[in-house]
PLY file of the C-alpha trace (Angstrom):
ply
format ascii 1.0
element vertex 331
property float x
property float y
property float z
element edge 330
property int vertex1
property int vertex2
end_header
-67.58 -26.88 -9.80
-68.78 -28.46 -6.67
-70.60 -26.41 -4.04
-68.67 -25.95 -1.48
-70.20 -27.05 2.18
-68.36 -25.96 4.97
-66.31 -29.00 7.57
-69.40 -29.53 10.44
-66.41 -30.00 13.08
-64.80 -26.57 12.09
-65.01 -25.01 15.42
-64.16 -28.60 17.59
-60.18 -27.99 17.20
-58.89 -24.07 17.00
-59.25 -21.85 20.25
-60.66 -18.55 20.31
-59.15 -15.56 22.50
-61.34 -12.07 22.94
-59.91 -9.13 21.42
-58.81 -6.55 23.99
-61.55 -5.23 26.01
-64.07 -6.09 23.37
-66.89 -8.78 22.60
-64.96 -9.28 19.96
-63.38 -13.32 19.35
-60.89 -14.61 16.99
-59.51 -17.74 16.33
-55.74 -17.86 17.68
-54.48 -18.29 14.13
-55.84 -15.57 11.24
-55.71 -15.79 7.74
-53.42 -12.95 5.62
-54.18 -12.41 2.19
-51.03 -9.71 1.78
-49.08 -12.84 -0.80
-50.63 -15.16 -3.02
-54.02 -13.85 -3.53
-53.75 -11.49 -6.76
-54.15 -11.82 -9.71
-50.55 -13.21 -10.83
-51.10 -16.16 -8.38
-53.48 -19.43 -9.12
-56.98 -18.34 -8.42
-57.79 -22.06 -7.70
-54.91 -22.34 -5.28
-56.16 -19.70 -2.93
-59.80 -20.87 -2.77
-58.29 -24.18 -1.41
-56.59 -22.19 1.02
-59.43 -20.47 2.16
-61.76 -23.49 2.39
-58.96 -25.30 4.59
-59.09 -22.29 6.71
-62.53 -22.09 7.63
-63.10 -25.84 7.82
-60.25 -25.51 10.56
-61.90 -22.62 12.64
-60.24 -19.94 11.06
-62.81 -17.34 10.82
-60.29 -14.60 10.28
-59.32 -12.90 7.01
-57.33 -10.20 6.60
-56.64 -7.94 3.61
-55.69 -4.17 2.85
-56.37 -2.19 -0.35
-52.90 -2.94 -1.71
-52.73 -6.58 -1.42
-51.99 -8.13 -5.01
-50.03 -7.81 -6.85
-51.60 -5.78 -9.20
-52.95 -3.64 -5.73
-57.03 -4.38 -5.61
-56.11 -7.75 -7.14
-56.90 -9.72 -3.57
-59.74 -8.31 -2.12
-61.55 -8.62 -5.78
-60.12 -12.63 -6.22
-61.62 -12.96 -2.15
-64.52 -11.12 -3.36
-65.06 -14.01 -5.85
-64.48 -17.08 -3.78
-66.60 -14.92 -1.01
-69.61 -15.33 -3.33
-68.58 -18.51 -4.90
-68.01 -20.60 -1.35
-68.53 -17.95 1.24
-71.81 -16.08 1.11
-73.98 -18.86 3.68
-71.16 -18.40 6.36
-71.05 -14.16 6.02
-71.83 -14.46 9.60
-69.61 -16.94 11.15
-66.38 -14.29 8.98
-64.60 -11.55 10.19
-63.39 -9.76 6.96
-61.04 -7.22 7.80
-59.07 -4.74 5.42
-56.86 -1.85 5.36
-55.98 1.89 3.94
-52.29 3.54 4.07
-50.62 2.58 1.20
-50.10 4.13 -2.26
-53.85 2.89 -4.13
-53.81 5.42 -7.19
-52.40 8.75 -8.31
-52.27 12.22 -6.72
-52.70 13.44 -3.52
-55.41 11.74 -2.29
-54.47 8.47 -2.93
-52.78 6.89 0.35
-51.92 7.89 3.82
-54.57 9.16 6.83
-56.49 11.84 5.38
-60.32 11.52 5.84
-60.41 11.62 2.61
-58.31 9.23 1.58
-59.49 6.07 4.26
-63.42 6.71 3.00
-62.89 6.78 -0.64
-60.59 3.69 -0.36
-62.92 1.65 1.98
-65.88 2.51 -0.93
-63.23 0.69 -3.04
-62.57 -2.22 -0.91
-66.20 -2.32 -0.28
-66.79 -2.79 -4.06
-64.09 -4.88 -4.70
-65.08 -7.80 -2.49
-69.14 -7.21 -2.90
-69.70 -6.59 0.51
-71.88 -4.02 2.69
-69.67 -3.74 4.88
-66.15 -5.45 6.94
-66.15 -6.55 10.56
-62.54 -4.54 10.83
-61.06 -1.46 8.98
-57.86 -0.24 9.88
-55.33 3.07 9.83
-52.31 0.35 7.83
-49.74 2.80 8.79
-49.48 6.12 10.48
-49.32 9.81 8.25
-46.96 11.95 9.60
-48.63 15.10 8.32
-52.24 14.26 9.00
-53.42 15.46 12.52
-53.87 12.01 14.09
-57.01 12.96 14.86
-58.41 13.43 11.57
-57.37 9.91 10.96
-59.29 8.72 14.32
-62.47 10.63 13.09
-62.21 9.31 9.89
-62.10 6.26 11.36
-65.20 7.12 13.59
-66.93 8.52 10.53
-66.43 4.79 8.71
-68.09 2.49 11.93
-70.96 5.53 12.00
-71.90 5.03 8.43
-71.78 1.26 8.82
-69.22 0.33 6.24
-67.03 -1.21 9.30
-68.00 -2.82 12.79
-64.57 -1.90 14.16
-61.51 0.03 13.64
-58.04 -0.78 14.20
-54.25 0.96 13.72
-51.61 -0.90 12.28
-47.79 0.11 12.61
-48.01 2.70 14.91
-45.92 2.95 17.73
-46.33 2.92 21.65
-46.81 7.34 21.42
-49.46 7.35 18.71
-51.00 4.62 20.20
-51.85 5.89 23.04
-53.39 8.69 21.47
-54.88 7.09 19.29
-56.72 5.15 21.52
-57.08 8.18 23.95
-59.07 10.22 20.68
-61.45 7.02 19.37
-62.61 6.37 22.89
-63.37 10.11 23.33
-65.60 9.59 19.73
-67.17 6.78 21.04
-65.22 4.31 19.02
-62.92 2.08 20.63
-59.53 1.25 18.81
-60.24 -2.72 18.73
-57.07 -4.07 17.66
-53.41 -3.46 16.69
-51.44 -4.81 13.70
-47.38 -4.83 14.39
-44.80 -6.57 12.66
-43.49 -8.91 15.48
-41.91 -11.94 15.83
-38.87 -14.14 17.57
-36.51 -11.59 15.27
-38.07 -8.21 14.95
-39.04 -7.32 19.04
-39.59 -3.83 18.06
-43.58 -4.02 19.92
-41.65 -5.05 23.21
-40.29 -1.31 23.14
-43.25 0.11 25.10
-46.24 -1.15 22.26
-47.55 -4.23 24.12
-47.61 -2.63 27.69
-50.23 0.14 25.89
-52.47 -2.53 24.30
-52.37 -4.30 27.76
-53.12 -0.98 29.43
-55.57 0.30 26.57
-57.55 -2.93 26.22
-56.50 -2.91 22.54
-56.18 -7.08 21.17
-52.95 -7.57 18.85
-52.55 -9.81 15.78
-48.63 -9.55 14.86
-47.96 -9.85 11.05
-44.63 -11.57 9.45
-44.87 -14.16 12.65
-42.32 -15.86 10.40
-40.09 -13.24 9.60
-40.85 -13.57 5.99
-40.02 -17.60 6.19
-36.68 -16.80 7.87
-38.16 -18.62 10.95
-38.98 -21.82 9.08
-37.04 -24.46 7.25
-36.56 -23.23 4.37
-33.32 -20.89 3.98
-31.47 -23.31 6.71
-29.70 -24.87 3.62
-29.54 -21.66 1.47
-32.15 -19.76 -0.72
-34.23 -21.96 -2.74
-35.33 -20.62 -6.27
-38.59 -20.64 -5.99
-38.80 -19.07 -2.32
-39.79 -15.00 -1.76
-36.17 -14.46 -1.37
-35.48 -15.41 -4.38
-38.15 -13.43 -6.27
-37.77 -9.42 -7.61
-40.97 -9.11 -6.64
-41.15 -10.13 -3.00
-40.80 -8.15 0.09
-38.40 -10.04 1.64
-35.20 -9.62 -0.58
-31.61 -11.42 -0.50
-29.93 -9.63 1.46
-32.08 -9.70 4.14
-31.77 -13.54 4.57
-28.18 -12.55 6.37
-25.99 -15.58 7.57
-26.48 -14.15 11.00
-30.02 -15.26 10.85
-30.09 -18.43 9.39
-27.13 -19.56 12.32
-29.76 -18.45 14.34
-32.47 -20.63 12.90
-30.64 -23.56 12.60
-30.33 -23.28 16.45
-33.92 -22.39 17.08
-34.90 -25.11 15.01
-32.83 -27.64 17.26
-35.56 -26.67 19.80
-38.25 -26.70 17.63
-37.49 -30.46 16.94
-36.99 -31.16 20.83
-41.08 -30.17 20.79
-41.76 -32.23 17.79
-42.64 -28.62 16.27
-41.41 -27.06 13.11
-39.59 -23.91 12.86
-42.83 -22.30 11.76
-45.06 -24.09 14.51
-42.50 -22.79 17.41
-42.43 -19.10 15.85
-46.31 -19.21 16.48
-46.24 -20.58 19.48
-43.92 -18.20 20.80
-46.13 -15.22 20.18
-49.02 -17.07 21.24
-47.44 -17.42 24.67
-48.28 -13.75 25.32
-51.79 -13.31 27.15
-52.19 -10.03 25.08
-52.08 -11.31 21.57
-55.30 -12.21 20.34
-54.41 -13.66 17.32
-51.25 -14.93 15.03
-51.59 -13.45 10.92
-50.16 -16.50 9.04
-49.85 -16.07 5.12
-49.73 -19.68 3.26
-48.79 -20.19 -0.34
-50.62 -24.02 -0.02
-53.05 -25.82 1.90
-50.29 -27.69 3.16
-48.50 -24.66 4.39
-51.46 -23.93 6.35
-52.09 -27.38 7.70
-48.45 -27.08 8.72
-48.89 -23.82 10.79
-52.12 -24.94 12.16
-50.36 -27.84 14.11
-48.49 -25.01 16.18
-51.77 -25.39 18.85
-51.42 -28.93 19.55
-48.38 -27.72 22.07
-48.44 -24.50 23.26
-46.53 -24.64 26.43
-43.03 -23.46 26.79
-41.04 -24.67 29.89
-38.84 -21.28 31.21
-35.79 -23.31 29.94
-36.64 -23.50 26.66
-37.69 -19.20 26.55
-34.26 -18.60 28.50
-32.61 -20.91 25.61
-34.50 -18.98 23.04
-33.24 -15.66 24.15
-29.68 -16.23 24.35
-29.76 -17.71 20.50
-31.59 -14.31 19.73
-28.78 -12.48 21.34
-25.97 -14.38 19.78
0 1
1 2
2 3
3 4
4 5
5 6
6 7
7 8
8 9
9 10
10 11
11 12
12 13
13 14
14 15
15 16
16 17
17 18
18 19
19 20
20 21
21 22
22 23
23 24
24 25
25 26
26 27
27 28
28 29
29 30
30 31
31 32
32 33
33 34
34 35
35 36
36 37
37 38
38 39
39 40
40 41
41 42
42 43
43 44
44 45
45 46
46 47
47 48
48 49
49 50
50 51
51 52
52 53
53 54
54 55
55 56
56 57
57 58
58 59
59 60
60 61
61 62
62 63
63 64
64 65
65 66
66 67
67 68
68 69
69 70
70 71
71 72
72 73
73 74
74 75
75 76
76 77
77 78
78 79
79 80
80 81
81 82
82 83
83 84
84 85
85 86
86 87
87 88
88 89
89 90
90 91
91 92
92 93
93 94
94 95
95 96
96 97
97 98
98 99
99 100
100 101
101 102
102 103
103 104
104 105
105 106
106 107
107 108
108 109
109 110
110 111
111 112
112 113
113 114
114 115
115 116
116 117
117 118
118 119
119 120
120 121
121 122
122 123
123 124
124 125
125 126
126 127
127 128
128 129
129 130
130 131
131 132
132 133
133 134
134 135
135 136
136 137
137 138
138 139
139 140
140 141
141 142
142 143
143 144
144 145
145 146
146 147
147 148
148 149
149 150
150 151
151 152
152 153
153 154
154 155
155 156
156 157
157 158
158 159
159 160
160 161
161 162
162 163
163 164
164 165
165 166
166 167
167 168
168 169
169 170
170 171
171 172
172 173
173 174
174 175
175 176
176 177
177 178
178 179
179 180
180 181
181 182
182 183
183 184
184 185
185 186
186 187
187 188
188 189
189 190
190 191
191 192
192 193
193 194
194 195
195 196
196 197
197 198
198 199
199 200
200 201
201 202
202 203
203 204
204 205
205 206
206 207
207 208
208 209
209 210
210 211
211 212
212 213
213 214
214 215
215 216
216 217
217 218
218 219
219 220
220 221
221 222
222 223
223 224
224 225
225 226
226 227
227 228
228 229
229 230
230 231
231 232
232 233
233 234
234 235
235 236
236 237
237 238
238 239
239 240
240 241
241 242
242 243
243 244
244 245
245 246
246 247
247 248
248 249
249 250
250 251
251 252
252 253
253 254
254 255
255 256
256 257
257 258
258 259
259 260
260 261
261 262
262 263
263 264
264 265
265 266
266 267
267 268
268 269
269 270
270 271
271 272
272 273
273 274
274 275
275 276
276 277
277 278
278 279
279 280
280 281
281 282
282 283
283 284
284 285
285 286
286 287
287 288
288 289
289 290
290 291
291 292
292 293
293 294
294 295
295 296
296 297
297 298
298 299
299 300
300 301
301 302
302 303
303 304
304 305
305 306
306 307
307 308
308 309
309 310
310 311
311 312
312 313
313 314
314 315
315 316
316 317
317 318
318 319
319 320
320 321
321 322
322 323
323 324
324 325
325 326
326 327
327 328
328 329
329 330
């Protein structure tokens, strides 16, 4: 095994924009470990992913409790490569990870109680050999918790120096706002928000954008490719070795609806009049918006990556082409 020594030029090509109302930077494209990081995928496979990142300026990785499969199974694989490739460059990372989801049995074992968030961040914490992550986040509002148990939990984590900053993911315009409203009272701004959003799923437009913009809260939409919808690969069908094809995916087959893939196959017509992919123009178009900070991309290869990556060399949209965009959305 070779030691690994990071690319000299990493931070020549990829841009950084500053989180919200922070002092906070990340590169415009982040990392997501949420597929192809557990223990069911090739170990090897990911650590090449990982090195390609941060030899391109990708300083951002992002993980949650649950990320596998089995759950656990990616932040203790990036715990590995962490010490294995990683531990010279702590500095230059922003680790981030995540508590919501189910993580083990009984009551105490997901959603936004106090109790729940600290024991799982111990966990993570564990799991990936670290003292502490540059971002911890609320992955998904608890309808029964008082919201502001979860914000002092929150609070509680950043206090006891197991996180730098907190962030919410999934909640919507409302909670937000309150959110925000309770971890500035504590002392604790809410750095960052984590929606699902991209060209097909606008539900962040509803009201959720104009409060980070008003809240100085940064954004880093998930699923930019709505679960490789927005690329080239179902514009011929479902191939058998894609997530749509898989039991064990998120995305299942009857989400890939012919609706959306006519509406690919015309969004893709414009991708190729920028000499962009499908994928590169998906990123792009999110990127377009001064208030996201950064685009989560999740890769199964290097090449994947590479591929995404190539969505900054053209950035600009003329209003034609966003007018264009917007009536093959509403078709």
């Amino acid at each position: 095994m070779g030691e690994y020594t990071a690319n000299n030029e990493r931070y020549n090509s990829m841009s950084y924009r500053r989180c919200g109302n922070s002092g906070l930077l990340l590169p415009e494209i982040s990392l997501g470990l949420w597929h192809n990081f557990g223990h069911v995928d090739e170990f090897e496979n990911g650590k090449q992913i990982l090195q390609t990142a941060f030899d391109n300026g990708i300083t951002h990785f992002d993980l949650a409790n649950n990320y596998g499969p089995p759950p656990g199974s990616a932040e203790e694989n990036f715990g590995k490569i962490l010490k294995q490739n990683f531990l010279p460059y702590r500095d230059e990372l922003i680790i981030s990870t995540k508590a919501g989801y189910l993580m083990w049995p009984g009551p105490y074992g997901e959603w936004g109680s106090k109790k729940y968030l600290v024991a799982s961040l111990d966990q993570s914490l564990k799991r990936m050999s670290l003292e502490y992550v540059d971002i911890f986040y609320s992955h998904r509002p608890d309808p029964n918790t008082p919201l502001e148990e979860t914000m002092s939990a929150l609070d509680l984590i950043v206090r006891q120096g197991k996180a730098l900053y907190v962030g919410i993911s999934s909640y919507n315009a409302e909670d937000t706002k309150k959110a925000s409203k309770i971890l500035k009272e504590l002392g604790t701004p809410c750095l960052i928000h984590q929606p699902r959003y991209n060209m097909m799923d606008r539900w962040s437009e509803n009201g959720l954008m104009d409060v980070l913009g008003e809240e100085g809260i940064g954004c880093i939409p998930f699923s930019p490719l709505e679960q490789g919808i927005l690329t080239d690969k179902y514009l011929e069908g479902i191939p058998e070795n894609s997530r749509a094809a898989k039991s064990t995916g998120f995305l299942q087959l009857d989400q890939v609806t012919s609706d959306k893939i006519e509406q690919a196959k015309k969004l893709n017509e414009i991708a190729k009049n920028r000499n962009q992919s499908l994928a590169q123009m998906a990123v792009t178009w999110l990127l377009k918006d001064k208030r996201v900070t950064s685009v989560l991309v999740g890769v199964s290869s290097k090449k994947q990556l590479l591929d995404n990556l190539g969505a900054l060399e053209n950035k600009i949209f003329s209003s034609e082409e966003l007018e264009r965009i917007e009536t093959i959305l509403k078709s």
